[in-house]
C-alpha positions in Angstrom: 81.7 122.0 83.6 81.5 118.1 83.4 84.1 115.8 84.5 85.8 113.6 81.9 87.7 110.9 82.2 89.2 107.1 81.7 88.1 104.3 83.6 91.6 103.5 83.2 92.3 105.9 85.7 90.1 105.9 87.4 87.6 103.0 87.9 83.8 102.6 88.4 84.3 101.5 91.5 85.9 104.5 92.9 83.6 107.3 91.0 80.8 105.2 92.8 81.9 105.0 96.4 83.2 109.1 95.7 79.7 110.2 94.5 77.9 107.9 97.1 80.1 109.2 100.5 79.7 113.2 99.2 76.1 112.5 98.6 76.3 114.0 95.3 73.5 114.6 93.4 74.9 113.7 89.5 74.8 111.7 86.0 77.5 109.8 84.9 78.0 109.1 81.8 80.4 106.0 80.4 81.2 105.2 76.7 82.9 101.9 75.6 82.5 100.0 72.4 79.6 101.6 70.8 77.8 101.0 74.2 76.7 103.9 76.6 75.4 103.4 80.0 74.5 106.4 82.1 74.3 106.2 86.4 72.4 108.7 88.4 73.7 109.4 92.2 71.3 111.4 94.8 71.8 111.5 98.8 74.6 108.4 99.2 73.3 106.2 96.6 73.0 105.1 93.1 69.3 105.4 92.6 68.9 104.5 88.7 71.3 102.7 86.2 70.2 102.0 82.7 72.3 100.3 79.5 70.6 99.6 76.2 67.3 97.8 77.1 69.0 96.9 80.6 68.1 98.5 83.9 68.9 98.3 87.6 71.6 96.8 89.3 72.5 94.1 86.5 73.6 97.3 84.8 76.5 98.3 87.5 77.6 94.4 87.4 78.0 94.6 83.7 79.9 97.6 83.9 82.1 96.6 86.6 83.1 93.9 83.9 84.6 96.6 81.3 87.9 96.4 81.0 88.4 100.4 79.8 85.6 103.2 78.8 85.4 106.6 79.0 83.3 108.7 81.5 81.5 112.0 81.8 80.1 113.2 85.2 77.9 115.7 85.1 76.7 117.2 88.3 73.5 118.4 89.8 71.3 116.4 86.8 68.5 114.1 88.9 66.2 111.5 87.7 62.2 110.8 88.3 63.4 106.5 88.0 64.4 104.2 90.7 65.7 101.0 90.1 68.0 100.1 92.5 67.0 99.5 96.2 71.0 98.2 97.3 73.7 100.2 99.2 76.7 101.3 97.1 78.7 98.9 98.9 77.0 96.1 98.7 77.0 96.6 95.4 80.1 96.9 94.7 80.6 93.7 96.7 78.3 92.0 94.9 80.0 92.7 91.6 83.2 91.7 92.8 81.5 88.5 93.8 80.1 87.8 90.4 83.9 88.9 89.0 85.0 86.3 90.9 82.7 84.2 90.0 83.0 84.3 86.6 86.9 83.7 86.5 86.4 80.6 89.1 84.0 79.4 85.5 86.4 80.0 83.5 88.9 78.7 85.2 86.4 75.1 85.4 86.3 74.6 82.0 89.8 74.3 81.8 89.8 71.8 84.5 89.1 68.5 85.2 86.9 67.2 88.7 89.6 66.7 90.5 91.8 70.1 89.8 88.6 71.8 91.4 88.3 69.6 94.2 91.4 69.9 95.2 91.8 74.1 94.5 88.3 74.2 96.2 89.9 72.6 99.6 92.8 74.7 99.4 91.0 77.7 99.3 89.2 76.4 102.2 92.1 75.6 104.0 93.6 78.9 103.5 90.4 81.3 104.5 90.8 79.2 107.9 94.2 79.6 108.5 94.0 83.3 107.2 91.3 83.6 110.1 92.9 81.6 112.5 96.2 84.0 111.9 94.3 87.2 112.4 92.5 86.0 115.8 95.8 85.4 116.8 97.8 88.2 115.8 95.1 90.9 117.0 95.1 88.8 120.6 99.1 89.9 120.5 98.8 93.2 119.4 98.1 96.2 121.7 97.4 98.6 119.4 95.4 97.2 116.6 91.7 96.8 117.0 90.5 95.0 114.1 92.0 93.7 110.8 90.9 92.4 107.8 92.8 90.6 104.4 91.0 91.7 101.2 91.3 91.1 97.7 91.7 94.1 95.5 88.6 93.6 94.4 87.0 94.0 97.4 86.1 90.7 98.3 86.9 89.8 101.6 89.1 86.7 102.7 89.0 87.1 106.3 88.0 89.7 108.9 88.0 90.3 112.1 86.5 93.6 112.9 84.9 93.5 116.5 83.0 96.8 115.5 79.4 95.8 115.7 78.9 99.2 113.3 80.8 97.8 111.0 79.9 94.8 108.4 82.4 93.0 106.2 81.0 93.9 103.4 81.7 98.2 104.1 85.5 96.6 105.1 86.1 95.2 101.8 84.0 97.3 99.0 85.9 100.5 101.0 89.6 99.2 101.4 89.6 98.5 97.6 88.5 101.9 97.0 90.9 103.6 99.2 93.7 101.3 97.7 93.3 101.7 94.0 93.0 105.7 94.4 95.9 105.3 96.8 98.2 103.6 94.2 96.9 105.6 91.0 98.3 108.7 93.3 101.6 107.4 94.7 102.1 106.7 90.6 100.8 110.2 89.6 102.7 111.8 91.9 105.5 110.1 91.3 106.4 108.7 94.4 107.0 105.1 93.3 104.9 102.0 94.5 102.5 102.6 97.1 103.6 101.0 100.4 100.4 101.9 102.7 97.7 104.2 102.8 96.5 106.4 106.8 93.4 107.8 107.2 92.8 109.2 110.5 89.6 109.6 111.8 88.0 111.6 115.2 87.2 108.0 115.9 90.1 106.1 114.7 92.5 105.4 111.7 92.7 103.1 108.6 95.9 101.4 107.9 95.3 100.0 104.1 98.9 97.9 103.1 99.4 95.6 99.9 100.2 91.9 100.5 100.6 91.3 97.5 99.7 92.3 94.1 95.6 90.8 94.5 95.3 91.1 98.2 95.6 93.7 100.8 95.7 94.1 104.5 93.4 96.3 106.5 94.0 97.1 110.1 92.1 99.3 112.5 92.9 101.4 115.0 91.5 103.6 118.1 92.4 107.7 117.9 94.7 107.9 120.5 97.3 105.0 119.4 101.0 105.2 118.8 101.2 105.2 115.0 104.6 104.2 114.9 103.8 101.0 117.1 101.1 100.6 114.4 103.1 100.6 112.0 105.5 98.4 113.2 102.9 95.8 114.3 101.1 95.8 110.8 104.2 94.8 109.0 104.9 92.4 111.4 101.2 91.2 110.7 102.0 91.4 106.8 104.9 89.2 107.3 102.8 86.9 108.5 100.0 86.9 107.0 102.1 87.0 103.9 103.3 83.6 104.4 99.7 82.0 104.1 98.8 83.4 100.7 
C-alpha cells in the first residue's frame, strides 16, 4: 500500500535522505498547484527526477523550493532513466545553497551597495569567529571529537570534523535531516520543543542541539564517552557559540 502524505510534515528533504540510507528501491510521487513531479530511488540514490518538460537534478532544486505539496511513495516501482549522477547529499546541499541563494537576491534588490557590503563583511566576520570558537572549544573539551554549526537548512557555517571519512557537506545535508524529523516528533508526541537529538552509533554518537531557531549545533563523539560530560560540555559549547550568531 502507498505512502501518503504532506510535505508539510514531512519535507523532501527527509523522504530523500530516508529512501537514500535504506537503499529503497521506490517512486515518489508529489502534487502541488496543478504541478506533479515524480522521483525514482534505487540502491542509496535518486537515480531519475522528472517535472513537466524538466529533468535531472534541476528538478529536486525546484522542488526543494515548494513551500507545501502532497506526496505518494510507492515502493518497489524502478525506472530504465538516469538523469542524475550526484549523491543525495550533495544534493540536498546544493539546494540549500541555491535557497540561500535566492533569498541573499532577494534580499539585494531591496538594498542599496552599501547595505550589502557591509552584511557581506559581517557574515564574513562571523563564519571566522564561529571557526575560530569551535577550534577552541573542541581544544578544551575532552570528550567531544568534532563539531559543527549548521543552518537548518543544511548549509554549513563552520565545521570542524577531524574525520577524514567525513565531508562537510554529509555533516550538514544529515544534521538538518535528523533535526527536522527530530522536532516534527518531540511535537507529535507531544513532548514540547525539541531540546537535542542522540544517536548512538558502534562507532560513536551524534549530538544534534538547536541554537537557535535557523541554526543548529552538531557535536561528535567517540563510543565509549561519558554522555553526561557530553552533554554538559555541548551546552556549555551552545552558550558560546550562541553568543556569535
Amino acid at each position: 500500500m502507498p505512502m501518503q502524505g504532506d510535505l508539510q510534515v514531512m519535507a523532501l528533504a527527509d523522504l530523500i535522505q530516508h529512501n537514500c540510507q535504506d537503499r529503497n528501491t521506490a517512486r515518489l510521487t508529489i502534487d502541488y498547484n496543478d504541478q506533479q513531479a515524480v522521483l525514482f530511488f534505487k540502491a542509496g540514490a535518486v537515480l531519475h527526477a522528472v517535472l513537466d518538460d524538466l529533468e535531472g537534478e534541476e528538478v529536486i532544486y525546484e522542488l526543494l523550493s515548494w513551500p507545501e505539496g502532497q506526496f505518494t511513495l510507492d515502493m518497489g516501482i524502478e525506472t530504465t532513466a538516469k538523469t542524475i549522477d550526484r549523491n543525495w547529499s550533495s544534493l540536498l546541499l546544493e539546494g540549500a545553497r541555491r535557497l540561500d541563494s535566492r533569498t541573499d537576491l532577494e534580499t539585494s534588490n531591496n538594498s542599496n551597495s552599501i547595505d550589502q557590503e557591509m552584511n557581506l563583511m559581517a557574515t564574513k566576520k562571523k563564519s571566522e569567529l564561529l571557526a575560530d570558537a569551535l577550534a577552541d572549544l573542541l581544544q578544551e573539551s575532552s570528550d567531544i571529537d568534532g563539531a559543527a554549526v549548521v543552518g537548518i537548512d543544511g548549509l554549513v557555517y563552520s565545521a570542524n570534523v577531524p574525520q577524514r571519512a567525513l565531508d562537510d557537506s554529509m555533516v550538514g545535508a544529515t544534521s538538518a535531516a535528523v533535526l527536522g524529523l527530530s522536532k516534527r516528533s518531540a511535537e507529535q508526541l507531544k513532548r514540547g520543543k525539541l531540546k537535542l537529538s542522540l544517536i548512538q552509533g558502534e562507532e560513536g554518537n551524534v549530538i544534534v542541539a538547536t541554537l537557535n531557531d535557523e541554526t543548529l549545533f552538531v557535536g561528535l563523539t567517540s563510543a565509549n564517552v561519558n554522555l553526561g560530560m557530553a552533554f554538559a560540555e555541548v551546552k556549555t559549547m551552545i552558550g558560546r557559540l550562541s553568543a556569535l550568531l
